[in-house]
Residue, then its C-alpha position, 0 to 999 in steps of 0.5 A: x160356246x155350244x156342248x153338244x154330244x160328243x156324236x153331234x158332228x160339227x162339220x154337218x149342220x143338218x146334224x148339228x140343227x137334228x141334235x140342238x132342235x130334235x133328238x131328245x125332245x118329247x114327241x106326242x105327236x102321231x105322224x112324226x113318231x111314225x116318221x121316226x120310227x120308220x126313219x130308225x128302221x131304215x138306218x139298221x146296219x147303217x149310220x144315222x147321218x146316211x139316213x138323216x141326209x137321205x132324210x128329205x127324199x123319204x118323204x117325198x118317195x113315201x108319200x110324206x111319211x102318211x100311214x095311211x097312204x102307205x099302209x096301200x101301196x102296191x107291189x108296183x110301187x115297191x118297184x117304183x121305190x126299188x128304183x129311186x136312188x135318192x133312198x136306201x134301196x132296201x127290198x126288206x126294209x120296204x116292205x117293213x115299212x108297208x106291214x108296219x103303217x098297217x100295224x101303226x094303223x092298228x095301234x091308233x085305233x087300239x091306244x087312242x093315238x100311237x103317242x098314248x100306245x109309246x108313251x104308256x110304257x113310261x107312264x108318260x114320264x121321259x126317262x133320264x140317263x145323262x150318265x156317261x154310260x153309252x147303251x145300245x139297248x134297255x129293258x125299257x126298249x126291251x119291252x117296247x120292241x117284243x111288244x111291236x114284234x108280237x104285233x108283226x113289226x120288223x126292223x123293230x129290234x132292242x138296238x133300233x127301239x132304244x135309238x127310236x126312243x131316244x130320237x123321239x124323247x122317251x129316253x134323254x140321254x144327252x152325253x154330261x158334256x152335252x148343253x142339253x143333258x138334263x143334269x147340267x141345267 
């Protein structure tokens, strides 16, 4: 029988399927760590599950999840997204996510690559926990969401950051009951 963390509902195969092949595996690859960070940054004030479920109908209002399309969309098309019930409909969120494709743009051209920008906080290496310590927040997410602020991210917060890196593999936190934590292998 699969252990799986203890918030890996097991009534929900779309997230049961998030955690076994996604949450916490390294990911260098740049259009789905802006993705995620958008993703995460959509479920402030929010649970994961409401967004994950939502997850499919983001990708077709938002071209995708393409940057660069993003980084141009009008006022109209806030409107057009205003509008779409399939999505949450979060006026600010929206156009966060419009100024932060534009900041993501920059970061590219800056870094290389958003990975190299990401993962250059951890000199490349995926951070451990697995400790039964459930945190929120890290100097590590710390660090990383006061860097994006400076930039001009939003919805960009300690809380939201640590979530993002643990979506994205730059931290592994797999509870010790969890198949997946690396202390059990």
């Amino acid at each position: 029988m699969v252990k799986r963390c203890s918030w890996a509902d097991p009534k929900d195969p779309l997230y049961l399927a998030y955690h076994d092949n996604e949450w916490g595996i390294p990911v260098h690859d740049d259009p789905h760590l802006f993705e995620m960070l958008i993703l995460e940054s959509f479920q402030a004030g929010l649970s994961w599950a409401c967004v994950l479920h939502k997850r499919e109908a983001f990708r077709l209002a938002l071209d995708g999840f393409d940057p660069q399309i993003i980084s141009r969309y009008s006022p109209e098309k806030v409107e057009e997204l205003m509008q779409n019930k399939d999505i949450i409909r979060n006026r600010r969120k929206i156009s966060a996510t419009i100024q932060n494709a534009r900041i993501f743009l920059d970061i590219q051209k800056e870094f290389g690559s958003f990975s190299n920008y990401l993962w250059h906080f951890t000199e490349g290496e995926t951070v451990i926990y697995g400790d039964g310590i459930i945190r929120a927040t890290s100097s590590l997410s710390d660090t990383i969401s006061k860097d994006l602020k400076a930039r001009g991210m939003s919805f960009v917060g300690s809380t939201i950051i640590y979530a993002y890196l643990q979506a994205v593999g730059v931290i592994n936190d797999h509870e010790a009951c969890c198949d997946r934590c690396p202390f059990r292998r």
